[in-house]
C-alpha positions as CSV (number, residue, x, y, z in Angstrom):
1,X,-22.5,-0.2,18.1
2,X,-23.1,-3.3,20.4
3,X,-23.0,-5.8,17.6
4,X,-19.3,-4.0,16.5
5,X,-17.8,-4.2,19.3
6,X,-18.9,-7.6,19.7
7,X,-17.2,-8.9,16.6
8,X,-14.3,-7.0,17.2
9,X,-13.7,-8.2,20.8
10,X,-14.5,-12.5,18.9
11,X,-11.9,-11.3,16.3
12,X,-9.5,-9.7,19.1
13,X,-9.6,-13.7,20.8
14,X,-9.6,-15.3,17.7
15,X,-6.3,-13.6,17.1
16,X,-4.9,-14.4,20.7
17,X,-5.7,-18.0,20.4
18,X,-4.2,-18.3,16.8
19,X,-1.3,-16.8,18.5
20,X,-1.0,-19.1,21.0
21,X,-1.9,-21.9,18.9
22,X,1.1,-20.6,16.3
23,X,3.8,-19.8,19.6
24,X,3.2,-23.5,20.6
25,X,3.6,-24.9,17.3
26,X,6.9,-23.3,16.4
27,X,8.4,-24.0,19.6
28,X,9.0,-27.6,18.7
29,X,9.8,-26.9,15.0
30,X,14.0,-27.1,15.0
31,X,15.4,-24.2,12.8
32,X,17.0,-26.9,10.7
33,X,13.5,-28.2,8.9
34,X,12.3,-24.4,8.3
35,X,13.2,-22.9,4.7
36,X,15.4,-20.4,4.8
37,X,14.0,-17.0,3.2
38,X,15.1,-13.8,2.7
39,X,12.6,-11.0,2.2
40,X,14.3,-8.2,0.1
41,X,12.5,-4.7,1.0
42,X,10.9,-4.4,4.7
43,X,8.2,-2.4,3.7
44,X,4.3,-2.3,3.8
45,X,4.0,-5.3,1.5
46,X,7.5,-7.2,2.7
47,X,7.5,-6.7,6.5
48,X,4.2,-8.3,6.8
49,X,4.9,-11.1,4.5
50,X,8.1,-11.9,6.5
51,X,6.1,-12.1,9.6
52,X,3.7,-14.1,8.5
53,X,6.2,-16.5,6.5
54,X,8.5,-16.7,9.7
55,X,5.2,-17.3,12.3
56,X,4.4,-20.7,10.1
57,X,7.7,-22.5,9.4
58,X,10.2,-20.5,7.5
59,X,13.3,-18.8,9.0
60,X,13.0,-15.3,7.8
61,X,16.0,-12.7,7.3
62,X,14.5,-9.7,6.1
63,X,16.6,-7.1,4.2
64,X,16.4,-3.5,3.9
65,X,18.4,-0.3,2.9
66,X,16.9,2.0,6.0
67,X,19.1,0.9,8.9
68,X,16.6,2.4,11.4
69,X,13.6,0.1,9.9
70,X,16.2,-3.0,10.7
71,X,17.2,-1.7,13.7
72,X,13.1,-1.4,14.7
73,X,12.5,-4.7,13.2
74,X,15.6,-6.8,15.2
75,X,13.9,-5.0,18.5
76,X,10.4,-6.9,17.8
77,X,9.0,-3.4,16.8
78,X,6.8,-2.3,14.0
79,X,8.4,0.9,11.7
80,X,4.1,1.3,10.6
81,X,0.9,1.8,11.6
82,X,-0.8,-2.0,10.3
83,X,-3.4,-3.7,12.6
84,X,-2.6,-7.2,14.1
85,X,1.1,-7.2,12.7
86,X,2.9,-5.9,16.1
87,X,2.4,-9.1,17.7
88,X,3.4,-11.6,14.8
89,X,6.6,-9.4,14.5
90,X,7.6,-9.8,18.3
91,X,6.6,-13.2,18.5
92,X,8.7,-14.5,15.5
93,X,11.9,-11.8,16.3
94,X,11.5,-13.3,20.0
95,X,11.5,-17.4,19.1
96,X,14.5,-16.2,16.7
97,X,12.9,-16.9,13.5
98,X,12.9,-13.4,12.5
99,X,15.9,-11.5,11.8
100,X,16.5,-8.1,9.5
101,X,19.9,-6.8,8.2
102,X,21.0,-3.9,5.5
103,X,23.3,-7.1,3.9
104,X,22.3,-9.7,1.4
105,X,22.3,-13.1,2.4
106,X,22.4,-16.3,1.2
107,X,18.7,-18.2,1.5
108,X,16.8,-21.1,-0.2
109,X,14.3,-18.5,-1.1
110,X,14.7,-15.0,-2.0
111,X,11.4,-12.6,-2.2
112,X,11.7,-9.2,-3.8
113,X,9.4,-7.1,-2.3
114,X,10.9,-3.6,-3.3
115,X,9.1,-0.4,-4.2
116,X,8.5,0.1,-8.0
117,X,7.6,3.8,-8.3
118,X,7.5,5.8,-12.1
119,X,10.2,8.0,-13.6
120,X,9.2,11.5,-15.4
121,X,6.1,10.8,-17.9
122,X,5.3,7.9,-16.0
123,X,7.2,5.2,-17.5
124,X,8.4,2.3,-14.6
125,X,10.9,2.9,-12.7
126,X,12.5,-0.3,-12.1
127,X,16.0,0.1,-10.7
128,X,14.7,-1.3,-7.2
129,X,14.4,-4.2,-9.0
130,X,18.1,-3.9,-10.4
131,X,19.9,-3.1,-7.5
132,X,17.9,-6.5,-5.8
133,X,19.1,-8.7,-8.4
134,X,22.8,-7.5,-8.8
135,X,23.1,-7.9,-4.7
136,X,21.2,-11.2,-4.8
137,X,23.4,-12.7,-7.5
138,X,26.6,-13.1,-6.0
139,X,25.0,-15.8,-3.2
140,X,23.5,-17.6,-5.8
141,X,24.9,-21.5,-5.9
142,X,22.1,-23.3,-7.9
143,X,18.5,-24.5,-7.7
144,X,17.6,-21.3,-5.7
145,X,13.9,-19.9,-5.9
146,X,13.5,-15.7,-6.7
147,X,9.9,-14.4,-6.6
148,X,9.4,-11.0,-7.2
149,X,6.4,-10.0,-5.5
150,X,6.8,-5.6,-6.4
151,X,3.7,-5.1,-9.0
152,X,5.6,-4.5,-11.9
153,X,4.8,-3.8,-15.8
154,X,4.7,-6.9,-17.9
155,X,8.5,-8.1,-18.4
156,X,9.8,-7.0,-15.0
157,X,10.0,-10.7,-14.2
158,X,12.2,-11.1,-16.7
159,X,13.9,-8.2,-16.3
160,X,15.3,-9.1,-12.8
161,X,16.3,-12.5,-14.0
162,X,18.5,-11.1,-17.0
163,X,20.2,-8.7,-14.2
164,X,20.8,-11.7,-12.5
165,X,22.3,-13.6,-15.4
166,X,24.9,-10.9,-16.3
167,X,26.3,-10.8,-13.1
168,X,27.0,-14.6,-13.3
169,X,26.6,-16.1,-16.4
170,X,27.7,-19.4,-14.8
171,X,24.0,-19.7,-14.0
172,X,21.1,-20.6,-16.8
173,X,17.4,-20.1,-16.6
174,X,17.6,-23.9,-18.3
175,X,15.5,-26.2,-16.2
176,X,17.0,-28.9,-14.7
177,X,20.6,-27.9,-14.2
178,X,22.8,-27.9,-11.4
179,X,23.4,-24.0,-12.3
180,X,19.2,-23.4,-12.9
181,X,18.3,-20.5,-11.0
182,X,14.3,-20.5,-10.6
183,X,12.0,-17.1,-10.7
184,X,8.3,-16.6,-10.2
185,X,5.9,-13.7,-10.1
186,X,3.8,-14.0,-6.8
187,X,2.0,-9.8,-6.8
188,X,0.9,-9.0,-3.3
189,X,-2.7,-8.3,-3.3
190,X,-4.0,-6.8,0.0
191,X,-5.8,-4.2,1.2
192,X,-3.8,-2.0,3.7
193,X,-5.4,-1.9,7.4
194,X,-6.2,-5.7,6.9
195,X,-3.2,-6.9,5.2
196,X,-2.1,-9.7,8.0
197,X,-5.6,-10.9,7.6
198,X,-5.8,-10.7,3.2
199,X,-1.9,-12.4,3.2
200,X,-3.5,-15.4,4.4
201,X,-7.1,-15.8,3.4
202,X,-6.8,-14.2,-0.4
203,X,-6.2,-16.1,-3.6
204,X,-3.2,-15.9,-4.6
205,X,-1.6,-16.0,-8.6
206,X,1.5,-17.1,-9.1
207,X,3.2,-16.6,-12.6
208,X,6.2,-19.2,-13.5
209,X,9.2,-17.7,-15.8
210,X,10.7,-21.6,-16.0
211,X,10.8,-24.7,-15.0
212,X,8.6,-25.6,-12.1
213,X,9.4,-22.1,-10.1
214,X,5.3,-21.9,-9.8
215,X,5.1,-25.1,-8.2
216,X,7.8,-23.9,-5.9
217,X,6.4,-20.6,-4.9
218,X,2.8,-22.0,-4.2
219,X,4.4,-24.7,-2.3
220,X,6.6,-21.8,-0.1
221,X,3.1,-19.4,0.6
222,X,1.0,-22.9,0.8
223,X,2.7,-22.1,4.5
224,X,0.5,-19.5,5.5
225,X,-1.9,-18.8,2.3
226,X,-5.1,-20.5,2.8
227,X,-6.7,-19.1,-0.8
228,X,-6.5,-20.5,-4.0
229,X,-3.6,-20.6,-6.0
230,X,-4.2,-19.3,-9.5
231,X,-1.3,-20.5,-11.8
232,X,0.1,-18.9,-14.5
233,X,3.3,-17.4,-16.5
234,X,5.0,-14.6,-15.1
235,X,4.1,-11.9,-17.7
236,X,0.3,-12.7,-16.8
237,X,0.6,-12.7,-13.3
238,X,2.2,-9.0,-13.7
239,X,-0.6,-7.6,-16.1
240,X,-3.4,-9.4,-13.8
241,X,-2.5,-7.1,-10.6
242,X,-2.0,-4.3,-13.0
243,X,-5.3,-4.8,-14.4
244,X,-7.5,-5.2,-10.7
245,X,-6.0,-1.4,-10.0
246,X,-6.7,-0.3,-13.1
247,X,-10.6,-1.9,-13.2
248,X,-10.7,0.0,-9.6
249,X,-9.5,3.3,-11.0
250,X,-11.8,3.2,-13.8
251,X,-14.3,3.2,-11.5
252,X,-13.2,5.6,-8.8
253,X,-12.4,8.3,-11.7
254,X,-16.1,7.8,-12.7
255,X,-17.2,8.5,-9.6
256,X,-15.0,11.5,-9.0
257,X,-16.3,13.0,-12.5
258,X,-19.6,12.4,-11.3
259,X,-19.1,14.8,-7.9
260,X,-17.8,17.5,-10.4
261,X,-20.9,17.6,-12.7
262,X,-22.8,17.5,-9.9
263,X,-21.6,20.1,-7.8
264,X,-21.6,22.5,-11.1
265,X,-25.7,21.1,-11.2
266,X,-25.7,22.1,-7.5
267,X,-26.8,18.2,-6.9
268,X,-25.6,16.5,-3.7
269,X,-23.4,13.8,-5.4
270,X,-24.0,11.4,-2.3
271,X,-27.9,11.4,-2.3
272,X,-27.6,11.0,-6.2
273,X,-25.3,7.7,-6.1
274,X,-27.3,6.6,-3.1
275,X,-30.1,6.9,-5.3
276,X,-28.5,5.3,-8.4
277,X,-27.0,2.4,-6.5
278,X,-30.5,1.1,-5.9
279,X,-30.5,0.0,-9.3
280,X,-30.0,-4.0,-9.2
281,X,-27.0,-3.6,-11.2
282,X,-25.3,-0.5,-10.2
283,X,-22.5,0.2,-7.8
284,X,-21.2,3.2,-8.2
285,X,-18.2,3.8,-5.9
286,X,-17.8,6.7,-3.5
287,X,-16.0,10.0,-4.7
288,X,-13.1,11.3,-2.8
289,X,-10.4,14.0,-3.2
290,X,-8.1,12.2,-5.5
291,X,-6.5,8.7,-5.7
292,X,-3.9,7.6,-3.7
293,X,-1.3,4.8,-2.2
294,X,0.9,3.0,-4.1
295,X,-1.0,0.9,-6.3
296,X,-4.0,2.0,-7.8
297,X,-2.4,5.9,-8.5
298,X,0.4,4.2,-9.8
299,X,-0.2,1.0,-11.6
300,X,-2.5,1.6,-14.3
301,X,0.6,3.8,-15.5
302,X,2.7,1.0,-15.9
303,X,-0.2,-0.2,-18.2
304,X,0.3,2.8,-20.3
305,X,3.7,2.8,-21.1
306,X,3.7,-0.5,-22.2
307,X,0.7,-0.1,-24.7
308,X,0.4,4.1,-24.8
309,X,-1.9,3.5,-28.3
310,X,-4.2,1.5,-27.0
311,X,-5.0,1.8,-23.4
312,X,-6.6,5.3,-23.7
313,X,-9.4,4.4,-21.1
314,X,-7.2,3.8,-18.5
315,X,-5.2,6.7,-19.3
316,X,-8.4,9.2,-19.0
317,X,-9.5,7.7,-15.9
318,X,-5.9,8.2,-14.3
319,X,-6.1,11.8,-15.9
320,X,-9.2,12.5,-13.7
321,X,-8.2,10.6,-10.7
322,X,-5.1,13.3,-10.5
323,X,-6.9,16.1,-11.8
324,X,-9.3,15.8,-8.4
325,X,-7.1,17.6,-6.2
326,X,-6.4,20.3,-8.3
327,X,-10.4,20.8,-8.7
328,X,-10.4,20.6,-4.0
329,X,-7.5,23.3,-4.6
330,X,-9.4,25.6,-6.4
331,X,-12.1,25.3,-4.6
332,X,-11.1,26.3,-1.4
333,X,-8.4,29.0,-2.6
334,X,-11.1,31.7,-3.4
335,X,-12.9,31.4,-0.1
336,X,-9.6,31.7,1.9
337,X,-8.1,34.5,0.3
338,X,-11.3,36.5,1.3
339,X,-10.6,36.0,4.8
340,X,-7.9,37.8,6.8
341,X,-5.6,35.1,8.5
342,X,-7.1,32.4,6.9
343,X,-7.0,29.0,9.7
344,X,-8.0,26.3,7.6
345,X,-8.3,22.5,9.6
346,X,-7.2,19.8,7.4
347,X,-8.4,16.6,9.0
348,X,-6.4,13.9,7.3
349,X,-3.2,13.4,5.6
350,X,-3.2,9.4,4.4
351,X,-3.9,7.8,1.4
352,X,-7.2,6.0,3.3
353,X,-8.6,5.4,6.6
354,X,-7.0,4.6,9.4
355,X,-3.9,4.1,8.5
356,X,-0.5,6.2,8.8
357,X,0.4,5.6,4.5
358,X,1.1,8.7,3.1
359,X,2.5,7.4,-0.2
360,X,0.9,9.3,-3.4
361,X,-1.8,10.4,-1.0
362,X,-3.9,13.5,-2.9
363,X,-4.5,14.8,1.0
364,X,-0.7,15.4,1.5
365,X,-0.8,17.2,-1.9
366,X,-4.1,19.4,-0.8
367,X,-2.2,20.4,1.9
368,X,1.4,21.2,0.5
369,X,-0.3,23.2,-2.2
370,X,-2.6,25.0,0.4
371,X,0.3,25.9,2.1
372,X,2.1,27.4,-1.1
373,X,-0.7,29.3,-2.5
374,X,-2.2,30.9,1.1
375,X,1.5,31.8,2.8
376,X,-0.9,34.1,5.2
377,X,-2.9,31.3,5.9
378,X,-2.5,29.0,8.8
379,X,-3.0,25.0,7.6
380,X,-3.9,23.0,11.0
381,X,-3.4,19.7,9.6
382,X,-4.6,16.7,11.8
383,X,-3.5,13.4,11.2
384,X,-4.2,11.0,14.1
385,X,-1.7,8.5,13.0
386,X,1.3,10.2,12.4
387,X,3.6,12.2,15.2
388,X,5.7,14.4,12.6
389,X,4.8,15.9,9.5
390,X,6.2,14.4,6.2
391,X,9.3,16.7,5.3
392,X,7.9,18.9,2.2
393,X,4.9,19.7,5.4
394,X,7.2,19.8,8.4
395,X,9.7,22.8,6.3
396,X,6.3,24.8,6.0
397,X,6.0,27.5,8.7
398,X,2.6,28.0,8.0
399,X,1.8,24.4,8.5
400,X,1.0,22.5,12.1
401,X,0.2,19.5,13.3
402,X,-2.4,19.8,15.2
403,X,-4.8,17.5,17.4
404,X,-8.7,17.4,15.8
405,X,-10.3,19.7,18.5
406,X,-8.0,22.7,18.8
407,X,-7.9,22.9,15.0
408,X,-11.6,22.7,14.5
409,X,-12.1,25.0,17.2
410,X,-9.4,27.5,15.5
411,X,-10.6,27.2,12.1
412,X,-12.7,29.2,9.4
413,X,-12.6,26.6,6.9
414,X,-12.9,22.9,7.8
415,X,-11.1,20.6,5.1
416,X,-12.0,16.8,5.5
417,X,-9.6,15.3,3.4
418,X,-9.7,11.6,4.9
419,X,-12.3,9.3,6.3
420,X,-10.8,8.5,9.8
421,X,-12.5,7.1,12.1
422,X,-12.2,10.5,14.6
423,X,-13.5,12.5,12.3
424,X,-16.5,10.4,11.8
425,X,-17.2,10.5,15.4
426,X,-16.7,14.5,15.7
427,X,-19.5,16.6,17.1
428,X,-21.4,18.3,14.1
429,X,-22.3,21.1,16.2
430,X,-18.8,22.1,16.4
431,X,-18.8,22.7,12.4
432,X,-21.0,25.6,13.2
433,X,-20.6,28.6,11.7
434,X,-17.6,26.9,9.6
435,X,-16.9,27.0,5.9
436,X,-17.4,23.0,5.6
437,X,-16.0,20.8,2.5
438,X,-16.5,17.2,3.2
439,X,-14.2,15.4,0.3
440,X,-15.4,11.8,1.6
441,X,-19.4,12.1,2.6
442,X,-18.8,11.8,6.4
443,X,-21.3,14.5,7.0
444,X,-23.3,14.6,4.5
């Protein structure tokens, strides 16, 4: 414990000094040497890369739909839970070089950073996309640079260039031309809870669509991206972040299969990979109660639908990986309707640790379904970084949100649903006479 919280308090000054370091720098860099770039879609992928962007020599407008987020942003706050970002964002809002807005502008640089969810049978859903490029074109006047940074399914790229082109048709994708309009594929790929820290130390591929729009996007992140630049064409660089979530999924859905034979053998899945993971070459990867966030539940879908024939690995591994909550479900249902006023502690709502992302998360699905099926029961949910349920939850009488203790101390069944860092540290005794199911190993 003395060694962690001595790297933590080097890293905590490490931070401070870069931040000093950064104030310093920018405070003699006139806004009129600073590209200007405007980051379309302030969310967990586009806020951060705004901040960063604006804290080493870019003048930053971000854009978003959510007037409250822009509102939150323009006041120097964070709309998110994300470690280490609170202070870039009121540094660079403070030493104006920060700025959000619901409207469009006009910017040297545009980066589409917009959510790109599936429609019904998991096809892509890319009408973010759309709307980005139909509102971006009208600004356009030549020779500007568009990176879409959303993961998107092979063609998206191209996709949000073509919208572009019917709007104004006065522009060409032809290099070269005082009418070119450049575009690039640049896909995000950090880890949330360390994002302000993966934006700038991970490798980063860029995918060109034409001209020498890959030269131009490494040259705009070579501002704060200290990785290597991987080059490439667009359709690549949108199959290559497809495929890292997809490898990943492969390999969680094994490990989820895994706890389900087991616990039909009566073996304790986390001895066995323990074990098995002593093998030089074997890593088998944690089980957990699904699959969640935005990427690695979603992505491999977008693989799918563009080859359905012949990516049926990838589809049976995101078959499992969604099956696994329905398999927690019906686990726990049987026990609960056997006790009278069932109180049931669900410690953990998230997608992962420590964070406050709910999207896709198969703990917020536990508990919405536990809710449905036990309308006697009384779900104690317990999410340390959230304040108010999400609204399918918060509409639930028979759901509360409710600190760790009191709905440990309440409960007959104790659901741990996500690894957080409280729940880790809880007091085993108090699991005492308890129906215990531990989805993610912490006390096992």
């Amino acid at each position: 414990m003395f060694y962690i919280d001595a790297v933590s308090s080097v890293l905590r000054l490490n931070l401070e000094e870069l931040f000093h370091d950064w104030r310093t720098s920018v405070s003699s860099c006139p806004n009129t040497n600073r590209p200007t770039v405007a980051v379309i879609g302030l969310g967990y992928i586009g806020l951060p890369t705004a901040a960063v962007l604006a804290s080493s020599g870019a003048s930053v407008i971000g854009v978003d739909i959510n007037a409250e987020t822009v509102s939150t942003v323009n006041q120097g706050r964070v709309p998110f839970v994300e470690p280490d970002m609170a202070t870039t964002v009121a540094g660079v809002v403070s030493q104006g070089y920060l700025r959000a807005t619901t409207e469009t502008p006009h910017a040297d640089y545009y980066i589409v950073a917009v959510p790109t969810p599936f429609k019904d049978g998991h096809k892509p859903d890319l009408s973010f996309i759309e709307t980005a490029g139909k509102q971006i074109a009208p600004l356009l006047e030549g020779n500007e640079l568009i990176i879409l940074e959303s993961t998107s399914p092979p063609g998206a790229t191209e996709f949000l260039a073509e919208t572009i082109i019917k709007v104004r048709p006065d522009l060409t994708l032809r290099p070269g031309t005082a009418q070119t309009i450049y575009f690039a594929h640049c896909p995000e790929r950090v880890l949330p809870g360390r994002v302000m820290i993966e934006l700038r130390t991970n490798d980063r591929i860029v995918g060109t669509l034409n001209g020498n729009a890959g030269e131009r996007a490494r040259d705009l992140y070579e501002l704060f991206c200290e990785g290597e630049f991987l080059m490439t064409d667009a359709r690549t660089a949108e199959m290559a972040k497809l495929t890292e979530n997809a490898y990943r999924d492969i390999n969680i859905a094994f490990a989820n299969e895994l706890s389900v034979i087991s616990d039909g053998l009566d073996i304790n899945v986390w001895e066995l990979i323990k074990l098995a993971n002593h093998h030089p070459r074997v890593n088998i990867l944690q089980p957990g109660p699904g699959v969640g966030g935005h990427c690695i539940a979603v992505d491999p879908w977008f693989i799918v639908a563009t080859a359905p024939e012949e990516s049926s690995l990838i589809r049976t591994a995101r078959e499992v990986n969604d099956s696994k909550p329905g398999y927690v479900i019906g686990k726990i249902l049987p026990q609960a309707r056997r006790i009278q006023d069932v109180q049931i502690a669900a410690l953990g709502l998230a997608f992962k640790p420590n964070i406050d992302d709910l999207r896709e998360s198969p703990a917020r699905q536990i508990v919405g379904k536990l809710a449905e099926e036990l309308p006697e029961a009384t779900i104690l949910a317990v999410e340390p970084n959230i304040d108010v349920l999400p609204p399918e939850l918060e509409k639930r009488s028979n759901v509360a949100l409710t600190s760790l203790e009191e709905a440990v101390s309440a409960a007959d069944i104790v659901l741990l649903l996500v690894d957080h860092h409280e729940f880790s540290r809880l007091d085993r005794s108090s699991l005492d006479q308890k129906i215990v199911h531990d989805t993610r190993g912490v006390w096992n």
